[in-house]
C-alpha positions, 0 to 999 in steps of 0.5 A: 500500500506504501507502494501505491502512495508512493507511485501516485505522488510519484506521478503528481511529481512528474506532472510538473517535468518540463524537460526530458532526458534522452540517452543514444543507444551507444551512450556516448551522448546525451540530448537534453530535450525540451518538452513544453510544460503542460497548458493550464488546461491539460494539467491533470489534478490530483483529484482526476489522477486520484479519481483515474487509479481508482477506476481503473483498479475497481469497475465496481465503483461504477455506481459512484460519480467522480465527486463521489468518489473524491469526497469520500476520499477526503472523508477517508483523510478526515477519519484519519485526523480523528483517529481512525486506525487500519484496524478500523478501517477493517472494521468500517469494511465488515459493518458496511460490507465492502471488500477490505482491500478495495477500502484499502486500495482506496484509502491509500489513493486518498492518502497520496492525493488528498492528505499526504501528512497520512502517508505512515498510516499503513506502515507496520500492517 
């Protein structure tokens, strides 16, 4: 799960890259290419990135809207600043009968894109 947090803040990162390095097959040169950063408009945000991983890992939240599923990841973030814990989130699994590791998966997301002061909340589980 630290992974996955990692990897999207890893992708928010990478949004801003304005050049790119390109290396020869002989690699005797080396070619710093520009590469225009992104138009205002094309920016992709956390939110859209958070809303896209999920998505594309679970169709069963088809019956979610986009605002829905960001919402509930903020809600994600602000149980954790009251105190919620992985075991409860274990917990909030069986008494709503959802998959854990969807509500897992989830959350994670969440914490990458949404609450990143978070990102320890996995560690030792």
């Amino acid at each position: 799960m630290k992974i996955l947090a990692v990897a999207v803040v890893a992708a928010l990162g990478l949004a801003g890259c304005a050049a790119e390095d390109t290396v020869s097959s002989d690699n005797e040169t080396r070619d710093t290419t520009f590469v225009p950063a992104p138009t205002e408009e094309s920016e992709t945000s956390s939110e859209d990135l958070y809303v896209e991983l999920i998505r594309d890992e679970y169709y069963s939240v088809d019956n979610m809207n986009d605002y829905e599923l960001v919402e509930f990841g903020k809600n994600m973030c602000s149980a954790i600043d009251d105190g919620l814990t992985v075991p409860g989130l274990a917990e909030l699994a069986l008494e709503y009968d959802v998959d854990a590791q969807m509500l897992g998966f989830i959350t994670g997301a969440a914490i990458a894109a949404f609450c990143p002061r978070h990102s320890d909340f996995f560690d030792g589980y």
